[in-house]
N, C-alpha and C positions, 0 to 999 in steps of 0.2 A: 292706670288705664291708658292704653295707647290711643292717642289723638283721633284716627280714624273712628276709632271705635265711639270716643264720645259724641262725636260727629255724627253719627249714623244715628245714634240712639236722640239725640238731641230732634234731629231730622225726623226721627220715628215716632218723638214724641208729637209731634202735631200733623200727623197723617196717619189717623187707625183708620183711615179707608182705601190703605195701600193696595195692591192689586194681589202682589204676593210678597212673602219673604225675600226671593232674591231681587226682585226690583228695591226693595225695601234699600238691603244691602248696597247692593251694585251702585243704588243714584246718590243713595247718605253717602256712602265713600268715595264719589267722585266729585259731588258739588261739595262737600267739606274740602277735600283737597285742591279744589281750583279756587275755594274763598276764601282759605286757610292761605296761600302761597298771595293771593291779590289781596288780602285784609292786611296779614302780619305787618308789616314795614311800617303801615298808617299808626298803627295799634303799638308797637313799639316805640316810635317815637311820639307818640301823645303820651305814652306812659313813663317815658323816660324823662319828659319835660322837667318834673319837679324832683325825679330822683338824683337827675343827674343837670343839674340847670350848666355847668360849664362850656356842658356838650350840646347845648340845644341848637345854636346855630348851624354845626356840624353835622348833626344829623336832621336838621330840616333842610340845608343843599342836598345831602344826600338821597332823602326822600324824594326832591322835586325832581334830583337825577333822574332816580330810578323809576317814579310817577313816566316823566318825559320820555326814558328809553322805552318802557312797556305799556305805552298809551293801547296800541293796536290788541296787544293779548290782555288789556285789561278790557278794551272793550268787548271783543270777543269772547271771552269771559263773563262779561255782565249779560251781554246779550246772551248768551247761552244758556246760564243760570236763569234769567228772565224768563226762557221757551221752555225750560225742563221744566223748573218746577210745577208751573201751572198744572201740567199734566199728571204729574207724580201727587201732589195736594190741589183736585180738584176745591175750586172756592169761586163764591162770586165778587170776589174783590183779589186776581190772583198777583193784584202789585201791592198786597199788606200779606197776601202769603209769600211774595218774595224777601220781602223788611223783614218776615219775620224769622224766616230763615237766616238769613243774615244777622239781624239780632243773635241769634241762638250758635251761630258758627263765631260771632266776635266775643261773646257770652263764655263762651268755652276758648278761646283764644286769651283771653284774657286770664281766664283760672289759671290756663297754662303759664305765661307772661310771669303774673303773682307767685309761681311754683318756684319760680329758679331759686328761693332759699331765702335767707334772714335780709333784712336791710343793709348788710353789705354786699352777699352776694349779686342781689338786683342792682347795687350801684355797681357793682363792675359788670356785671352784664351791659347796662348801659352805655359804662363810659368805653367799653369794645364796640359799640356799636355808633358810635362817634367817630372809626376810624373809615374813614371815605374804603377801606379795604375789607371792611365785614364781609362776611359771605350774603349777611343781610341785603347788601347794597348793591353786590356782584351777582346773586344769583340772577337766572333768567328761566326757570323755571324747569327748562328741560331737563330730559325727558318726559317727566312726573306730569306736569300741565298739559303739555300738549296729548298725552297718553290719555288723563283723564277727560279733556274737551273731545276727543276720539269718541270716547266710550259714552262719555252723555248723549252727541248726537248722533251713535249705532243707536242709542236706546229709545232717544225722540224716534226716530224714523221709522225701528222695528213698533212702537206705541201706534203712531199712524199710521202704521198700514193695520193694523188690529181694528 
């Protein structure tokens, strides 16, 4: 099953009071893809700690790197996620409906993580992600991020004027 897709259904699960299917769609596969690209990195190298203990120094500069380079779009990112959701999962606590989402996008990030194969495949995953030149380490998210921060807040703004 394609990542978006668990994402969306994951999201779909704790909002039957969505407004309709396409919001449904359109916001599960946008906040999945903006938390999926700002979770993974954390998420990989917590998991990789004890798979791969050689590499852990290596890929905890690399993280604080990449932390450091993408302060700005990770806040913009949380912040964003913080204003959608609310709207999308009416709730009266809507910063345990944002944890929860989040739970449920690292939830599925992690099944993914677990996928890559036997106990050797995951250690070479790992120890690739050790090299300061991972794509893991180098991406910056564009186009894919910035397209879907676009498209959440069209969808906040079209929500408010409703």
């Amino acid at each position: 099953m394609r990542k978006s897709v668990r994402v969306l259904l994951a999201c779909c699960a704790i909002a039957p009071t969505m407004a309709s299917a396409a919001d449904s769609e359109e916001v599960g596969r946008e906040v999945g893809a903006v938390l999926a690209w700002r979770m993974a990195p954390e998420l990989v190298e917590e998991t990789c700690r004890e798979v791969d203990p050689a590499g852990v120094e290596a890929r905890k500069k690399a993280l604080t790197g990449w932390l450091a380079r993408h302060a700005a779009l990770i806040k913009t990112i949380d912040d964003r996620v913080a204003e959608v959701v609310p709207l999308v999962f009416p709730s009266k606590t809507p910063s345990e409906t944002v944890a929860s989402v989040r739970a449920q996008v690292k939830e599925i990030l992690l099944e993914t993580i677990s996928a890559e194969g036997d106990a050797e495949q995951l250690e070479s995953a790992c120890k690739s992600e050790a090299e300061p030149a991972s794509p893991r380490w180098s991406s910056n998210g564009m186009p894919q991020v910035q397209n879907s921060l676009a498209a959440l807040y069209d969808w906040k703004t079209q929500k408010e004027k409703k």
